[in-house]
Each structure stands twice: as C-alpha cells, then as structure tokens.
NUSEZA-576347 format. One record per residue (C-alpha): residue in one letter; chain; x, y, z. Coordinates in pm, whole numbers. Example, Ala and Ser with C-alpha at 12.3 -4.5 7.8 and 13.67 -1.06 7.14 Angstrom:
! NUSEZA-576347
<r "A","A",<1230,-450,780>>,
<r "S","A",<1367,-106,714>>,
END
This chain:
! NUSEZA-576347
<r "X","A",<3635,-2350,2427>>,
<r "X","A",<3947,-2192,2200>>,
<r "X","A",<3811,-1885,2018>>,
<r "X","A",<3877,-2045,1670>>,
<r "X","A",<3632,-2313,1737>>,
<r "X","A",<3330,-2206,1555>>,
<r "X","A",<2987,-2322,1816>>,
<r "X","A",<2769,-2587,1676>>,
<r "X","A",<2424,-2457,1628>>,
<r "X","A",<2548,-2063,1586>>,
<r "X","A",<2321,-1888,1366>>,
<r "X","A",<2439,-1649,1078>>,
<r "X","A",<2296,-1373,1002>>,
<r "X","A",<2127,-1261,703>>,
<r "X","A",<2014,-923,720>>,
<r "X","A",<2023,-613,455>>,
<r "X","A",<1931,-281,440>>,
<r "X","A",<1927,-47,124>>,
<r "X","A",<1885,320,90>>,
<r "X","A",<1747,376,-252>>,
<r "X","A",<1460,532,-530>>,
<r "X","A",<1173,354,-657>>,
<r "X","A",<1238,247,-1027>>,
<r "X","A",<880,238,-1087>>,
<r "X","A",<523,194,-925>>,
<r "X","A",<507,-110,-727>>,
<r "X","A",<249,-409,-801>>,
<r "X","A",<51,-541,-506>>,
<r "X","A",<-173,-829,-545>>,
<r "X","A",<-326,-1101,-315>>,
<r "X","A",<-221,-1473,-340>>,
<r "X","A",<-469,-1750,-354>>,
<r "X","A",<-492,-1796,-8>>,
<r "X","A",<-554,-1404,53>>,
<r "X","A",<-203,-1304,174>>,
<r "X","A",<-94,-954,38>>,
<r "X","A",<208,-921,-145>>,
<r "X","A",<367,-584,-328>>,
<r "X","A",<714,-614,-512>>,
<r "X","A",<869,-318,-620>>,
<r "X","A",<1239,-240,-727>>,
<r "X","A",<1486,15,-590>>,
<r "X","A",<1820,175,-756>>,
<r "X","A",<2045,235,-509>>,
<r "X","A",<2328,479,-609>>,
<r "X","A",<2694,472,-528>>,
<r "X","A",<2962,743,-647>>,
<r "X","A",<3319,703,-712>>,
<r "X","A",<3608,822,-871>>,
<r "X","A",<3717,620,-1196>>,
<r "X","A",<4045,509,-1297>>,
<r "X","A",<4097,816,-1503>>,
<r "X","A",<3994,1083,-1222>>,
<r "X","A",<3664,1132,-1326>>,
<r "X","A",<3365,1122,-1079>>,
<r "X","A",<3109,813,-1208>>,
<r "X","A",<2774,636,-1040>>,
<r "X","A",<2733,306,-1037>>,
<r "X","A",<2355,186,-973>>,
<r "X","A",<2254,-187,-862>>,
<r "X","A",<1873,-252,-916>>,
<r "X","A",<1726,-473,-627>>,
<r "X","A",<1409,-624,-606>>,
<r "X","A",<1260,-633,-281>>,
<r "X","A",<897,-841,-173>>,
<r "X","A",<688,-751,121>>,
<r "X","A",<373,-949,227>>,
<r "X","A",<69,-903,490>>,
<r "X","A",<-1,-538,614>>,
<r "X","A",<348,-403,523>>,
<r "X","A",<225,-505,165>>,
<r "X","A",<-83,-305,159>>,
<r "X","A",<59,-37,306>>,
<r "X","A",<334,9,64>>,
<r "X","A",<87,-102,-225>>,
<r "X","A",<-98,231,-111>>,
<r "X","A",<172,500,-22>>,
<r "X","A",<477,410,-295>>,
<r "X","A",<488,526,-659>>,
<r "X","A",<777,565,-898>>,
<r "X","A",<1085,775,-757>>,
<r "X","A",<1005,766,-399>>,
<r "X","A",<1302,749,-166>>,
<r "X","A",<1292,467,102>>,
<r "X","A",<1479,279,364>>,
<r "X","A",<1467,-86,297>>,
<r "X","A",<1548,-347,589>>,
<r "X","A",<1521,-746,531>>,
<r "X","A",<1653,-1056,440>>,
<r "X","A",<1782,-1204,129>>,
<r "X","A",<1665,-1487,-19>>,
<r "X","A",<1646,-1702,-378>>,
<r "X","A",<1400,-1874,-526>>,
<r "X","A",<1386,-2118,-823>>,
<r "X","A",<1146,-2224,-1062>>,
<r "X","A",<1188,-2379,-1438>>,
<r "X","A",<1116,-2189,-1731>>,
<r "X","A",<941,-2263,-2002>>,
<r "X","A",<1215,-2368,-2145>>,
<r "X","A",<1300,-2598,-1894>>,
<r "X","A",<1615,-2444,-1761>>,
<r "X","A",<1592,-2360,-1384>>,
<r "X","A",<1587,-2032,-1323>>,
<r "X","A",<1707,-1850,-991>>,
<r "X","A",<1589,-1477,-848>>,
<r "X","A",<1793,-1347,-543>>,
<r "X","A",<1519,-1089,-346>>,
<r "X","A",<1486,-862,-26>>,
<r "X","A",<1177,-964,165>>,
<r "X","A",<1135,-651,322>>,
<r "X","A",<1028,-661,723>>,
<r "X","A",<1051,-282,791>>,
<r "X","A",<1011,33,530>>,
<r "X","A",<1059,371,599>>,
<r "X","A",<943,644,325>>,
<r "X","A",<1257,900,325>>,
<r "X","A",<1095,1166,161>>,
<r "X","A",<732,1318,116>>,
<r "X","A",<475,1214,-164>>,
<r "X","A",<469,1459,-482>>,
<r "X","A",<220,1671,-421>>,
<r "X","A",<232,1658,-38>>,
<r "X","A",<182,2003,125>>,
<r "X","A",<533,2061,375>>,
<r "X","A",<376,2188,729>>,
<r "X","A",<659,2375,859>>,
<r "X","A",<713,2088,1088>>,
<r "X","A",<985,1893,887>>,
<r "X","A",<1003,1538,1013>>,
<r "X","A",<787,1580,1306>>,
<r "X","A",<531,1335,1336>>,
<r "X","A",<352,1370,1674>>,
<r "X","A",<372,1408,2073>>,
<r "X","A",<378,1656,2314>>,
<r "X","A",<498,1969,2223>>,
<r "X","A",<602,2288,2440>>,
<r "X","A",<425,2677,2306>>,
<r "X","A",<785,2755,2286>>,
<r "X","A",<890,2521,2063>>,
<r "X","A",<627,2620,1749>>,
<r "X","A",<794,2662,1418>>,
<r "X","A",<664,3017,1409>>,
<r "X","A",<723,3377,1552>>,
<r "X","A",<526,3406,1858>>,
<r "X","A",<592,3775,1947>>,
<r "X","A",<340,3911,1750>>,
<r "X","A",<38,3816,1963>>,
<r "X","A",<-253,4021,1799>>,
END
C-alpha cells in the first residue's frame, strides 16, 4: 500500500488533556436513571510575550463532565481553585433553546483526574508526593542520628 493512501477503517484520535485551576466548586448530581455526573470548569493559563514586548496571559475556560465513580469522587474532593490534571475526550452536544435556535456546547468528558496540589487546609506530612509502599529506615524524611 503507498504511504499516502490513508487505510479504510483507521480510527482518529480524539484525546485531550489540560493542566488547569478550578473556576469554581463543581456540581454533582445523579441522572434519572441513577448515574453520577459532576461538571466543573477549569482556566487553563498560557503566557506570552505581546506584540509590544510586554509579558501577557491568556486564559481559555473549559468545561469538562465526568460520570459514574470518577463523578463522586471529584463531587467529594474538588472545590474552587484546586489545581488538576484533566485527561478525556471532546465532544458536542446540541439541544434547542427556548428560543428555538439550536444551541451547541463543545465539553471534556473526563476519564482520568489527577488533583495536582493538596486541599486548603490539608496538613503537609513531610512526605511530599509520597503516597504509599515499602519504604527503607534510611530513607525517612527525618534526622535519624539522634536516637534517644
């Protein structure tokens, strides 16, 4: 097969993934047929120099969705200005308006989320990102040669 020949049946690929600050609390609720579902929106930040030298930010507002146990779990955990890692897939949906126009909303439906920073509040153990296994005597955040 030449290389320019695109295969029949070859998939795209739709995937995104957003570093970015909670604009607000998020809203969870549960659909009529029980299914969790929190939406929440992110600002995600970029910096660049303007046409006149001067350093600016730019911020794009997403709106991401998450359903089933990711949903509760974010429901739960997130609140206004935490930092997260958002991976998903985009997609639109339509609907008419009330006044009859059709009306379109581009979203993330979030499949993974990973909190980048600790809750306000949250006491800091000494152990930084650490969040489990096995761990060596020797490797203890803390001066061991004072044995009293």
């Amino acid at each position: 097969m030449n290389e320019a020949t695109p295969r029949r049946g070859s998939a795209g690929l739709n995937k995104v993934m957003l570093i970015g600050n909670l604009g607000a609390d998020p809203e969870m609720r549960y659909t009529s047929t029980g299914s969790a579902l929190t939406t929440f929106r992110i600002g995600v930040s970029r910096y660049f120099k303007g046409q006149d030298g001067t350093n600016r930010e730019e911020t794009e507002w997403c709106s991401i969705v998450s359903w089933g146990p990711l949903a509760e779990t974010l429901g739960a955990n997130l609140t206004k200005g935490r930092r997260v890692y958002v991976e998903g897939r985009l997609a639109t949906r339509s609907w008419d308006g009330q006044d009859g126009q059709k009306r379109y909303r581009t979203e993330i439906v979030a499949n993974e989320v990973i909190f980048l920073d600790r809750p306000s509040g949250a006491r800091d153990s000494g152990l930084g990102d650490y969040v489990g296994g096995d761990m060596e005597p020797e490797d203890l955040p803390f001066d061991r040669s004072r044995d009293d």
